[in-house]
C-alpha positions as CSV (number, residue, x, y, z in Angstrom):
1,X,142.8,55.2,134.5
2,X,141.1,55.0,131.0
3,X,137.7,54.5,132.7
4,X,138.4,57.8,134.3
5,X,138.8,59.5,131.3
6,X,135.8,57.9,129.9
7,X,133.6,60.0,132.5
8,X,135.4,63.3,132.3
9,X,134.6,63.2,128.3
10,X,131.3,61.8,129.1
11,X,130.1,65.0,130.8
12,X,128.9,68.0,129.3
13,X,130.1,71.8,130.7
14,X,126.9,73.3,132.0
15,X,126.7,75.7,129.2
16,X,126.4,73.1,126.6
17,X,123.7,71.4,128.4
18,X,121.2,74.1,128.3
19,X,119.4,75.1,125.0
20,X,121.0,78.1,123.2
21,X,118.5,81.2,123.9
22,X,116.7,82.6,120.3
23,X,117.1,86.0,119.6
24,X,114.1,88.1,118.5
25,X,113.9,90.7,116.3
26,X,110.7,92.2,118.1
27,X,109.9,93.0,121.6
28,X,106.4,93.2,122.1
29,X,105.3,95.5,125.7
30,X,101.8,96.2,127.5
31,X,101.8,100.0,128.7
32,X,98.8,101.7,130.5
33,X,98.0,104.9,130.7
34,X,97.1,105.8,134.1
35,X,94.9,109.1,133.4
36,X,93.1,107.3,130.8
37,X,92.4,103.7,132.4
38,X,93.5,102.2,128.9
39,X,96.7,99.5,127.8
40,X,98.2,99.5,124.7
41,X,100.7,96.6,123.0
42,X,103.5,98.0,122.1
43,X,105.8,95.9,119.1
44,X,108.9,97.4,118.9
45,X,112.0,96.2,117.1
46,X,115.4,95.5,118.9
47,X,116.9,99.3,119.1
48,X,114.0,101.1,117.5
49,X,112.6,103.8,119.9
50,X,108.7,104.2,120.3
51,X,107.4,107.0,122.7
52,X,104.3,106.1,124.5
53,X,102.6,109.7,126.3
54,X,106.2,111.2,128.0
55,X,108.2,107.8,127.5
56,X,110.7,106.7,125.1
57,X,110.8,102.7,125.3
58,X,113.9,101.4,123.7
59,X,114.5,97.2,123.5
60,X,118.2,96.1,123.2
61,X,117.6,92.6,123.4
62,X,114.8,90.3,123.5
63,X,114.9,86.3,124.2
64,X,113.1,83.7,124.8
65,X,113.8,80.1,125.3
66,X,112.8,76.8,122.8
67,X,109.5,75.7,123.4
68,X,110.9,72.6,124.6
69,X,112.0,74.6,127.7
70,X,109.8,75.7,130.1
71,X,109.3,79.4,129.0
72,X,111.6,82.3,129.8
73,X,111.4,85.7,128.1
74,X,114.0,88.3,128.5
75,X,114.6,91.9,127.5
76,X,116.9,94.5,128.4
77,X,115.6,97.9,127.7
78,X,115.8,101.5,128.4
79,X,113.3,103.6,129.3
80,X,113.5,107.6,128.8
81,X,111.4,110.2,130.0
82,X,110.6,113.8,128.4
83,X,110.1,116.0,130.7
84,X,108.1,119.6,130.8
85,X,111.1,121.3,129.9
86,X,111.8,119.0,127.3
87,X,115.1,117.6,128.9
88,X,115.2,113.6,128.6
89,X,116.0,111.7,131.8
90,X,116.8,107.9,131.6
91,X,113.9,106.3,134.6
92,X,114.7,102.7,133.7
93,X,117.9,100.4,132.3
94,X,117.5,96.8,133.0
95,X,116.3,93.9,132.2
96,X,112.3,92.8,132.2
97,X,111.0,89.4,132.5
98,X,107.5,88.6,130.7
99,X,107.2,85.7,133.5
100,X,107.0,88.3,136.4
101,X,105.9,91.4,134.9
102,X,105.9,93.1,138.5
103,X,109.7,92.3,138.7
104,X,111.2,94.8,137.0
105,X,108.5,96.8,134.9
106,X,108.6,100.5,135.0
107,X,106.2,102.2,137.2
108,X,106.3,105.9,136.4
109,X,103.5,108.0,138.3
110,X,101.5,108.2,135.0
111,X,102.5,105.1,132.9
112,X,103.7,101.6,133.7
113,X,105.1,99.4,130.9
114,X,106.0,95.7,131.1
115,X,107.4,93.0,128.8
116,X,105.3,90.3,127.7
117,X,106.6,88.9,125.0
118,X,109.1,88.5,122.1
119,X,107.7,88.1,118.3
120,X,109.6,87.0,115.3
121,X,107.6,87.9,112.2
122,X,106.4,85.0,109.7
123,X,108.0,84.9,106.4
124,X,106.7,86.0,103.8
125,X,106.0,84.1,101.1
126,X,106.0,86.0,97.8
127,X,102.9,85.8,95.3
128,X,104.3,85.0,92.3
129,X,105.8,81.6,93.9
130,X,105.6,78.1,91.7
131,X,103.0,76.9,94.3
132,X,100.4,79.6,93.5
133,X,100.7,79.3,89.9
134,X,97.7,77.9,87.9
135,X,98.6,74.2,85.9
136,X,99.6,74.6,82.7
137,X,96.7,73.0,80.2
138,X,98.7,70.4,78.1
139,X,96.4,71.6,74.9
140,X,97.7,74.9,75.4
141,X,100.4,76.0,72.0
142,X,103.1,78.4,72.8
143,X,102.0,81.4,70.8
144,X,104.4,83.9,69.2
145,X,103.5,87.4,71.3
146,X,102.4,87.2,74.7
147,X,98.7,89.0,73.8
148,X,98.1,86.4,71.4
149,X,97.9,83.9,74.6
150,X,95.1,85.7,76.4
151,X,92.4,87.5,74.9
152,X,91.2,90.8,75.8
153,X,88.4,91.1,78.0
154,X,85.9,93.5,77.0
155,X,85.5,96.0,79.9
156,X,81.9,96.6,80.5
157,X,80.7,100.2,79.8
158,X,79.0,102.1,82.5
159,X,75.4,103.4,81.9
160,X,74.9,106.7,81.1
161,X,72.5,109.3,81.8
162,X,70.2,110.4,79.5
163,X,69.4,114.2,79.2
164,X,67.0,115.4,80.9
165,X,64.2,117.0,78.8
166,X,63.0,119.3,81.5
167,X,63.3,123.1,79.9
């Protein structure tokens, strides 16, 4: 009996053996114009709404999986179109999958869009950090007033003209 409950504790649910999904903050699209031949990236942060020609592309979510996983990139999004009249019709709500973009991307008689990938920007590292500081010289006195500790640099003066002596 106690080796039995040795291998029901032993084993993990199936949703604890899978790596958590990461969330990103940006979904990044390929659209294509059909009149003009011509695709453009489109980066769009979770709920932000970018139009692209007559479409309104809107992520909700965008995932992806550790890169210790093979790779898996999700996003459910809503696609709106303006038409001639100006009323907005919803064309597309689903989820897209960057692995087969010819899954579920939109294909709209004059644009297609498809997912094909998520983004989280770098952080950014301010300037004025301790690592980008200059050394402190050691023969270097605390002065009293901060201009004291660097001199002024003369700022070079630009040339002038001189007057032309033609009457």
């Amino acid at each position: 009996m106690l080796f039995g409950s040795l291998v029901v504790t032993g084993v993990l649910p199936a949703s604890q053996a899978r790596a958590e999904k990461i969330d990103n903050p940006i979904a990044v699209f390929a659209a294509l114009d059909k009149v003009t031949g011509r695709i453009s990236p489109l980066e769009i942060r979770i709920n932000d709404t970018v139009e692209f020609g007559a479409l309104k592309v809107t992520p909700r979510t965008c995932t992806t999986t550790p890169p210790t996983e093979a790779p898996r990139t999700t996003a459910f999004v809503e696609i709106d179109e303006t038409k001639l009249t100006g009323e907005i019709q919803r064309i597309f709500t689903g989820w897209m999958f960057a692995e087969s973009p010819g899954l579920n991307g939109v294909e709209h008689p004059v644009f297609d869009v498809w997912l094909t990938s998520c983004k989280t920007p770098p952080p950014v590292i301010p300037a004025g950090n301790a690592e980008n500081e200059a050394p402190a010289t050691p023969d270097a006195a605390p002065s009293a007033t901060p201009d004291a500790a660097a001199p002024a640099v003369p700022v070079p003066e630009r040339p002038r003209r001189a007057p032309s002596s033609n009457p």
